[in-house]
N, C-alpha and C positions, 0 to 999 in steps of 0.2 A: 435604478438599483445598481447599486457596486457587486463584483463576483462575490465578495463574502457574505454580502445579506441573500443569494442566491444560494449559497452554499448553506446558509442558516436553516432557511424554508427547506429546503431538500433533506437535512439531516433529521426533522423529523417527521417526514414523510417517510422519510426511510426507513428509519427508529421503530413507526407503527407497521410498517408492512412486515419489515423483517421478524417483528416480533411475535406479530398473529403466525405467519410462516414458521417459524421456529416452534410456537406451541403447536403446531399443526402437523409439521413434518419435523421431527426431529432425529437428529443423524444418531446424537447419543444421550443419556440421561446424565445431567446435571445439575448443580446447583449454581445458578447464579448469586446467590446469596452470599453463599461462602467467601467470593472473589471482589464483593461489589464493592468494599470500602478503598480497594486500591487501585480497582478499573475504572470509579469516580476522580480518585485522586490522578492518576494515569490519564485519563481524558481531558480534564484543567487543565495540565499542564503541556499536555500536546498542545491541545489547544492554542494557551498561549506563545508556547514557542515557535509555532506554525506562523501565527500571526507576528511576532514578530524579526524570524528569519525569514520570513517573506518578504517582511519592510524592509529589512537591512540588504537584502539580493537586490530588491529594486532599487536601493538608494545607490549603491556602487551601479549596478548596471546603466541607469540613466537612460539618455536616449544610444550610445552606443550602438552601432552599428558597426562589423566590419566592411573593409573597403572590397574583399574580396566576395562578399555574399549580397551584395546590394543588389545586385541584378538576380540570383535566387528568390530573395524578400520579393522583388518585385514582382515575380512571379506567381511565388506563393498568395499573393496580397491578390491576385484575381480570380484566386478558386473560390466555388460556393463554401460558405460559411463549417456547414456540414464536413465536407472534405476537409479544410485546413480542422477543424476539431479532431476527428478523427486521427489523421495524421499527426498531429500533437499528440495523441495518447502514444499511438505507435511508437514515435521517435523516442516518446519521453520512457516508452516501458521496454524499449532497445539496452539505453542507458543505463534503468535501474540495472534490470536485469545484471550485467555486468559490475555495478558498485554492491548489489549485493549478491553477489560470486565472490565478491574481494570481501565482504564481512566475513564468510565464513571458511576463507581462505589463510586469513595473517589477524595473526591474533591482535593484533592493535585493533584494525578493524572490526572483528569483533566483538572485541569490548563497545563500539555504539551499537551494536545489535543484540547483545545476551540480553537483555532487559527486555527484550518484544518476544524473546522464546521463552520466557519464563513464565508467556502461559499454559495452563494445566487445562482449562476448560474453554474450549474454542466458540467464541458466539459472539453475534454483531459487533456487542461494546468491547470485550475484549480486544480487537484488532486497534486499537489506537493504544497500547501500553505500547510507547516507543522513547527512546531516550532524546537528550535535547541535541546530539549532534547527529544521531541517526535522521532527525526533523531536518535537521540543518543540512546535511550532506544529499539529502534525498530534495530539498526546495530547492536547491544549484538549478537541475535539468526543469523540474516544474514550474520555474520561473524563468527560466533563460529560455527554452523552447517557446513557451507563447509570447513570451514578450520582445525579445529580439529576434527570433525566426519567426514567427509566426504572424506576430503585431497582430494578436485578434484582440478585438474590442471588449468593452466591459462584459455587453452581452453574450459574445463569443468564447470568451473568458469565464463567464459566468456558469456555463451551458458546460465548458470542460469540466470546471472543478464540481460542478454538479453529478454528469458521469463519473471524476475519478472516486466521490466521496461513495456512489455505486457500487464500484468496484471492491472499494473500503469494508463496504458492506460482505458482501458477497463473497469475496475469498473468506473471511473470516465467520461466517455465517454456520449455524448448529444446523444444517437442513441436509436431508437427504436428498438428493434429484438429480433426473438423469438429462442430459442433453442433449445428447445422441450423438449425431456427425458434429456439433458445434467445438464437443471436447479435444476438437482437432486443430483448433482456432483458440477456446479462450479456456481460462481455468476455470475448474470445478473448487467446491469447498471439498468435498475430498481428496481434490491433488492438493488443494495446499494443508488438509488437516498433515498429512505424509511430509511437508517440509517442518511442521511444528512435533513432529515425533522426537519422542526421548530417545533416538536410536541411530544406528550409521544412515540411516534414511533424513538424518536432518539437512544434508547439505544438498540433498538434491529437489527436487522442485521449487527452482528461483524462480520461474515467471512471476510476475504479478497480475498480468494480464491478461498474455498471451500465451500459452503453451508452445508456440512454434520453438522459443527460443531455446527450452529446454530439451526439446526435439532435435531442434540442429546441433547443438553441442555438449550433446553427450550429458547432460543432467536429469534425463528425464525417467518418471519412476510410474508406471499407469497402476489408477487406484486399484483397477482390480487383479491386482496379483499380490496386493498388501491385505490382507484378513483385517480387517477396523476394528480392531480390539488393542492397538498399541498405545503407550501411555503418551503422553505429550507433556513437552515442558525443556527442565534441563538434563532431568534425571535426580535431580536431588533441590533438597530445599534452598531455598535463597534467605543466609542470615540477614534478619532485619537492619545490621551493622552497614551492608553492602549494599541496601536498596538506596540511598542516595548517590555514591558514585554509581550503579547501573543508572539511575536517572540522566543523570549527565553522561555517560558511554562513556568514563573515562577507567 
């Protein structure tokens, strides 16, 4: 199996869990209905630009190695399988973290991100309304970390993007749940409903992953001192005129 036919089987695995979970626990009342002709169209098209800014990263990247990390690779290349995955997310959710500090920092930038806040109703499918350079700027690190740091194999490969599409899930997920000590470690779907707030609370909770990182520098907002009754989105309606440059983040 190649990572994408791993990543296929996973998305609806996920799809069904997340969904019984969501009728089951649910953070807030919604209609998926209302959203679901543009969070179809939105998901295609991630889709396809995923797929192919992933090919075009790897085509440039090649077999590429630097000369100065060759003996790192070598290193990295003898840990168990588990460990180097791991550490790919780490590394790779170091990185975001940072390029999206910078979307909501300079406005060039965030024009490839106003298109992923201009959800209003936070649940599984939702979290893939993303633009085509926001895909593109975000596969840089998810394609350069496993493939020229890391050199994990299809399997190994396969196994991350299987966790990341997880995570995919999960931050953007309609569930209420506690985690106890772990919220000290990874994000909750309430810290990140708090980065999709219509309010001066949008620029803070970047983790994607991890919450450490919003913890060390100074971004970090904990769910329960925000009431969960704030709106989300951009604050005002997106004219239908603009949704194709938000498509492309320009």
């Amino acid at each position: 199996m190649q990572p994408g036919d791993y990543e296929i089987a996973a998305f609806f695995g996920l799809a069904l869990v997340f969904g019984v979970c969501e009728h089951l626990w649910p953070a807030r009342r919604i209609d998926r209905w209302r959203d679901l002709r543009i969070d179809v169209l939105s998901f295609a098209f991630a889709l396809v630009v995923n797929r192919a800014c992933t090919h075009v990263i790897r085509s440039w990247l090649g077999d590429f190695t630097p000369i100065y990390s060759t003996a790192i690779i070598g290193f990295v290349q003898l840990l168990p399988s588990s460990v180097k995955i791991v550490l790919g997310v780490f590394i790779v959710d170091f990185i975001i973290y940072w390029i999206h500090r910078a979307q909501h920092r300079y406005s060039v930038m965030w024009r490839t991100h106003a298109w992923h806040h201009s959800i209003e109703q936070m649940y599984w499918f939702a979290g893939f309304r993303t633009s085509f350079l926001h895909s593109f700027i975000y596969n840089i690190p998810q394609v350069v970390v496993p493939v020229t740091l890391l050199r994990l194999s299809p399997a190994e490969a396969g196994a991350g993007y299987c966790l990341a599409l997880l995570i995919q899930f999960w931050e953007h997920t309609n569930l209420n749940v506690n985690v106890g000590p772990l919220s000290w470690l990874i994000i909750t779907p309430a810290y990140h409903r708090i980065h999709h707030s219509a309010t001066v609370q949008r620029g803070k909770n970047l983790g994607t992953t991890f919450s450490v990182w919003d913890r060390l520098f100074g971004t970090y907002v904990d769910p329960r001192s925000v009431p969960d009754c704030f709106p989300l989105g951009l604050g005002e309606a997106v004219p239908e005129k603009k949704i194709p440059r938000m498509f492309l983040g320009v």
